[in-house]
N, C-alpha and C positions, 0 to 999 in steps of 0.2 A: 660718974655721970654728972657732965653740968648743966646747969640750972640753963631753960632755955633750948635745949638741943633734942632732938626725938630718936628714938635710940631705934635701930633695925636690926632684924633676923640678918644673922651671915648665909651669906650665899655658900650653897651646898655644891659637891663635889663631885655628887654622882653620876656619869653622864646614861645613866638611864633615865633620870627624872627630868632630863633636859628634851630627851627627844620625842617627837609627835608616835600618837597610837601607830598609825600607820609604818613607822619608820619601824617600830618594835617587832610590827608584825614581821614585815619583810627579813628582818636577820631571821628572825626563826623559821625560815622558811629553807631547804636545800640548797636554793639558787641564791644565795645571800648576798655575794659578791657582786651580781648583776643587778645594774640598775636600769628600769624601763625611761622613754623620754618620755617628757611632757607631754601629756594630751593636749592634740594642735599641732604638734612637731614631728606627723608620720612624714617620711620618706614620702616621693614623688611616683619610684617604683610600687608601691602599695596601694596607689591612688589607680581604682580599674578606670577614672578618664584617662590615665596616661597611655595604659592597653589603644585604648581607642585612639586617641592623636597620632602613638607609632605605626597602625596600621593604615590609616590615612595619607599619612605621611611616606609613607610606604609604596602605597597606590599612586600617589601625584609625584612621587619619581619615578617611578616604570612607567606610568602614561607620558611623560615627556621626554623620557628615552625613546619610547617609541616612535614618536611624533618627529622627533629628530631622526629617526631612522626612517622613517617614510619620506620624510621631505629631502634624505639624503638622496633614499632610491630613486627621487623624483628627479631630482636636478641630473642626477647621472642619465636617466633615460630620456629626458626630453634634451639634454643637450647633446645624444644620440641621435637626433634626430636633424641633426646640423651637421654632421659629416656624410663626406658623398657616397660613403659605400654603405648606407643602412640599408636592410633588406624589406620586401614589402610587408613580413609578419610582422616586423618589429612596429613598422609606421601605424598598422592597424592595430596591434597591444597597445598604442601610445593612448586612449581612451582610458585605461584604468589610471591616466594622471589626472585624470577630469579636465579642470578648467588649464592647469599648469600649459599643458602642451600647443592650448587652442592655436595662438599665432602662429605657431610653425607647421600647423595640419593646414590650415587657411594656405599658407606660402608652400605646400606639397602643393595641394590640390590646386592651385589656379597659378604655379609659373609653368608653362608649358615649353618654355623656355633652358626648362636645368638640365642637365646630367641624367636627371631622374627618368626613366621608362614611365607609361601607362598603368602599368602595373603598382608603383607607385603614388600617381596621383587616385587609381580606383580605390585604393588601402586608407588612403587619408580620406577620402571622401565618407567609406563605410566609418571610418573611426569616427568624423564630425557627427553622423547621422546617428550610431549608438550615443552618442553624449546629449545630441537634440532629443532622444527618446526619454534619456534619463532627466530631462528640463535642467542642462546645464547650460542651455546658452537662453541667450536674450534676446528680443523679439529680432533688433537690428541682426543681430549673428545670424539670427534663422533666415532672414530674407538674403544677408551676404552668401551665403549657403547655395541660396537656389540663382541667384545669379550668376552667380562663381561658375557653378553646373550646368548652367542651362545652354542645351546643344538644339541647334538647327540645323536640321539638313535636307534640302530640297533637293525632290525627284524629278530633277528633269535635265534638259539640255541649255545652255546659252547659246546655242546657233541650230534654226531651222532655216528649210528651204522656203523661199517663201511659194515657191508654186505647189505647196502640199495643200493638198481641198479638203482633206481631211480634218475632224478635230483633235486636237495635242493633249492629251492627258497629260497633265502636272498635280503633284502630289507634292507634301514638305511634312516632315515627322521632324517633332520638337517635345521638349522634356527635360526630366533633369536625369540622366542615365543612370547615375550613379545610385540613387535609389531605387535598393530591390527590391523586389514583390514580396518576398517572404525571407525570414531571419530575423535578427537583433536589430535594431533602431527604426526609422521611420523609413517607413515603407512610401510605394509609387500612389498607393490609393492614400495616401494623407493629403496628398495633396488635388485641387480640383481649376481645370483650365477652362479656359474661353477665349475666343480668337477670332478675328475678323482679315480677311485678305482684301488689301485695296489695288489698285491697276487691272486687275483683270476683266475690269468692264462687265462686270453683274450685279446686277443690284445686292442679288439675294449674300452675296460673297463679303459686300459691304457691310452687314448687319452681325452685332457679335452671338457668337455661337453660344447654346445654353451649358451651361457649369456642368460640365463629366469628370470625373476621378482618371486619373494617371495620361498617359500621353498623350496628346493630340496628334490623331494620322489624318487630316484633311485631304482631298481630291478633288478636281475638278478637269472642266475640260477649257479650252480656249480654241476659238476660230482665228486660222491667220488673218481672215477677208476683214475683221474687228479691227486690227491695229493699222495706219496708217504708216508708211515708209519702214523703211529698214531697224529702226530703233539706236539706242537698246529702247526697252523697254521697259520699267521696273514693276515687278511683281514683290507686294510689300507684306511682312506676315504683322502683325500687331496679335500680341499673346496678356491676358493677364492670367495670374493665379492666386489663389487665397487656400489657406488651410483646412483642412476638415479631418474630425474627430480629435484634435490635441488641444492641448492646455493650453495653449497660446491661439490669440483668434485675428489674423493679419490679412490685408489682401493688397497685390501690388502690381503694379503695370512691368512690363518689361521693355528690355529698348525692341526697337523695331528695327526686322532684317530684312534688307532687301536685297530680290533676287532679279540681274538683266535678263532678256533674250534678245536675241538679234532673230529677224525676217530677212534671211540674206537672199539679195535675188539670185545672184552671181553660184550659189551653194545648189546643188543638182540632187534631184530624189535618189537616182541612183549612183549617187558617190558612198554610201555604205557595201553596195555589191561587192566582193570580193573576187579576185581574177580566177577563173576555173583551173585546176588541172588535174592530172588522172590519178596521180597520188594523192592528193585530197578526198579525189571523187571515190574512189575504193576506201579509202577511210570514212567517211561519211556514211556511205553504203551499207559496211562493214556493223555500224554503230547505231542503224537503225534496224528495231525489226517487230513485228508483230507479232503477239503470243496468246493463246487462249486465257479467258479468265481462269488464274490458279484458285478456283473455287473447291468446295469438299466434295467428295462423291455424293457422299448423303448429306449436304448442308442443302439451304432449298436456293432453287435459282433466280438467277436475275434475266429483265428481259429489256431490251431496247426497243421504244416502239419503231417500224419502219412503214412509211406511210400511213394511210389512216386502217388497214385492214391485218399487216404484218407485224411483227416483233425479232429481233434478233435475240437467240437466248443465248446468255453468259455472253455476252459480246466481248471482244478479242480487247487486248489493252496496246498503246503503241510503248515500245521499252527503248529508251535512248541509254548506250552503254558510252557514256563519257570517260575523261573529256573528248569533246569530237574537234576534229582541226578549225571547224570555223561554227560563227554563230548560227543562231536559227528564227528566222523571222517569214513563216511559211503559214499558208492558208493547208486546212486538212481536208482531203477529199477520200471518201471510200467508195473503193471502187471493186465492182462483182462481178467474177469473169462469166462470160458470155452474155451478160445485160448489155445494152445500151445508156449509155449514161452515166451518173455517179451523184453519190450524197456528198451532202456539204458535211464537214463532220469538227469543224472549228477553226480555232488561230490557235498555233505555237510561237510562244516565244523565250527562246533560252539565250541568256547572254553568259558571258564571261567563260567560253570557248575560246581553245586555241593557245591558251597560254600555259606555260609548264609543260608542255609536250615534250616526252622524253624525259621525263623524269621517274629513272627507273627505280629510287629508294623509295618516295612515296607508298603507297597504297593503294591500289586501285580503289575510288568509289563504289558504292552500290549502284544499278543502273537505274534511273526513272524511270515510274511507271505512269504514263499519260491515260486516264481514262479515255473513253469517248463517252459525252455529255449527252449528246442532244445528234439528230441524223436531220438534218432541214435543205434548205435551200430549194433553188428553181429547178436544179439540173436531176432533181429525184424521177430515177428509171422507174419504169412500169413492170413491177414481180408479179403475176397472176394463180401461184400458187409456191407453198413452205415447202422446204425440203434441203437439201444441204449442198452450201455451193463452195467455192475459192473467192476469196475477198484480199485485198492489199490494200495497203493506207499510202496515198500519193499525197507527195506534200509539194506544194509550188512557192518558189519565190515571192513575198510583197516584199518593196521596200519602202512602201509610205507602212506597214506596219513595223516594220524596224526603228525609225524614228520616236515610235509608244514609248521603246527605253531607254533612259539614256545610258545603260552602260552596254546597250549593243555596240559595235566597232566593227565587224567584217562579215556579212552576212553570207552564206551558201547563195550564189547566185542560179544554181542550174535546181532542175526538177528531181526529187528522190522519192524514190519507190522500194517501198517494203517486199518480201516473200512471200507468196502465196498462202495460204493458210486457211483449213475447213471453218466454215462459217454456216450455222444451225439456223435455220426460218421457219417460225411458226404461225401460224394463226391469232390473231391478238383475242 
């Protein structure tokens, strides 16, 4: 040892004494071999946020699978909707694309122009108005909608005679057709009209009509002796409409349709007559008849008054078995064998006679059944007591009532008379 130097313990050999409690423990333990990691250093799988991120993760890949599958479905069925031979289901499913499909429902329903049938443009119409229900469109859409749709159609003629003394009933029905009354989307009462007609020289006609729910059917009447010269004429509709009961609250004028007439002098009352002959006349004959009320035995009866002391009970019906060769525009008179005279008993008027005759595949219609309303007039006979007679309904030519419609075209010009048949008079 030298002097100055500090002398140390020799380091020892054993490597028990080297290693920490812990380490000691662990060999003595079964699983000796195995060492655990660092606290801090678990695995990611062990971690239960990891659980939850893969399931997440999980979900926002099948939502966008999906979503790409929808908008696959999508594109493939609205661009079905661009080829000429789609069918009218398909056009009307086209709504569960919602908004995807709107510009190609809009170009169904208002080219009236394509390839496409009615049948078609009504399917796109319903598809627009379920999608208006479900508030997929926007106010402007909503009003393109009802423009798009909106149908006028006036009841009447563009040429009268002008020496008719009578006045001309004209009518015009307007709307948006395509919205029904009841089903899926926006209905005929969503929406409410008001309307004024200008030309027809009435004050009251000039003034706008007060706000009603679903179509407007207007009528009126016109005197020729009103309009000066031959014309035309124009008879003007002016329409607005606004929404009621929906989420959206709009109201918009519409354009304005006008309709001519002509006062032709040159045009004669009786150029609707048609030329008589005997095969006609037996088919006419043939197709009119009068029959007792098919009332119940024990149901309880009806009476018609007839003048101010009489009644007709279960009064007879007049039965027209169409189609009949020509139209009909005839005053009704009933007439009571062995009286003098005869009751007034109305106007008939049936148009759209005459056509399709001979057409044996059809189906025969049902026949019409004409009440009789009302027994009036000047030429009422004198009955002085009830009891049971023979009665026929004689019906006469007008051809200034023929004119009422405009789809008359060839009226029955000669007088036809029904079959005798018991007719009951009692005491009122």
């Amino acid at each position: 040892m030298q002097p100055g130097r500090e002398t140390r313990p020799a380091a020892t050999t054993d490597p028990a004494a080297t290693r920490p409690v812990g380490s000691q423990a662990a060999d003595a333990g079964p699983d000796s071999s195995r060492r655990r990691p660092p606290e801090g250093r678990r695995t990611w799988l062990e971690d239960p946020r990891s659980f939850v991120l893969i399931v997440l993760g999980a979900v926002a890949a099948i939502g966008i699978a999906w979503k790409l599958l929808l908008a696959w479905r999508t594109r493939l069925g609205v661009s079905r909707l661009l080829e000429p031979d789609v069918t009218p289901e398909e056009v009307a499913g086209a709504s569960r694309f919602q908004r995807a499909g709107l510009m190609e429902l809009f170009r169904i329903m208002g080219d009236p122009e394509s390839r496409l049938t009615p049948a078609h443009r009504e399917a796109a119409a319903a598809a627009l108005a379920t999608l208006w229900a479900e508030d997929q469109l926007v106010a402007e859409e909503e009003q393109a909608f009802v423009r798009r749709g909106y149908v006028v159609d006036w009841k009447a003629r563009r040429r009268y005679p002008r020496a008719l003394a009578c006045p001309l009933p004209i009518a015009v029905h307007y709307g948006v057709p395509a919205l029904r009354a009841s089903g899926p989307g926006v209905h005929a009462d969503n929406l409410e009209w008001s309307h004024r007609i200008l030309g027809a020289r009435r004050a009251s006609l000039e003034q706008w009509s007060p706000w009603a729910p679903g179509a407007g059917r207007p009528s009126w009447e016109i005197l020729p002796g009103d309009f000066e010269g031959m014309g035309p004429h124009r008879l003007v509709l002016e329409a607005r409409v606004r929404t009621r009961g929906l989420t959206s609250s709009w109201e918009i004028e519409l354009p304005k349709v006008p309709f001519p007439i002509e006062l032709d002098p040159r045009l004669e009352v009786g150029s609707l007559l048609a030329s008589p002959d005997q095969a006609h006349a037996r088919a006419m004959e043939a197709g009119l008849g009068l029959e007792s009320d098919p009332a119940e035995p024990d149901g309880p009866a009806t009476f018609l008054p007839l003048g101010r002391e009489l009644a007709v009970r279960n009064p007879p019906h007049l039965v027209i078995r169409i189609p009949l060769p020509r139209d009909l525009a005839h005053r009704m008179f009933l007439e009571i064998d062995g009286v003098p005279g005869r009751f007034r008993a109305g106007d008939l008027v049936l148009s759209g006679q005459g056509a399709g005759r001979g057409d044996e595949d059809r189906a025969a219609p049902r026949p019409l059944s004409v009440p009789i309303r009302a027994l009036e007039g000047p030429e009422q006979p004198a009955l002085e007591r009830p009891g049971t007679y023979r009665a026929r309904m004689a019906l006469e030519p007008d051809e200034a009532l023929g004119w009422s419609d405009p789809e008359i075209r060839s009226v029955w010009p000669t007088r036809l008379d029904t079959e005798w048949v018991p007719l009951e008079i009692v005491r009122r």
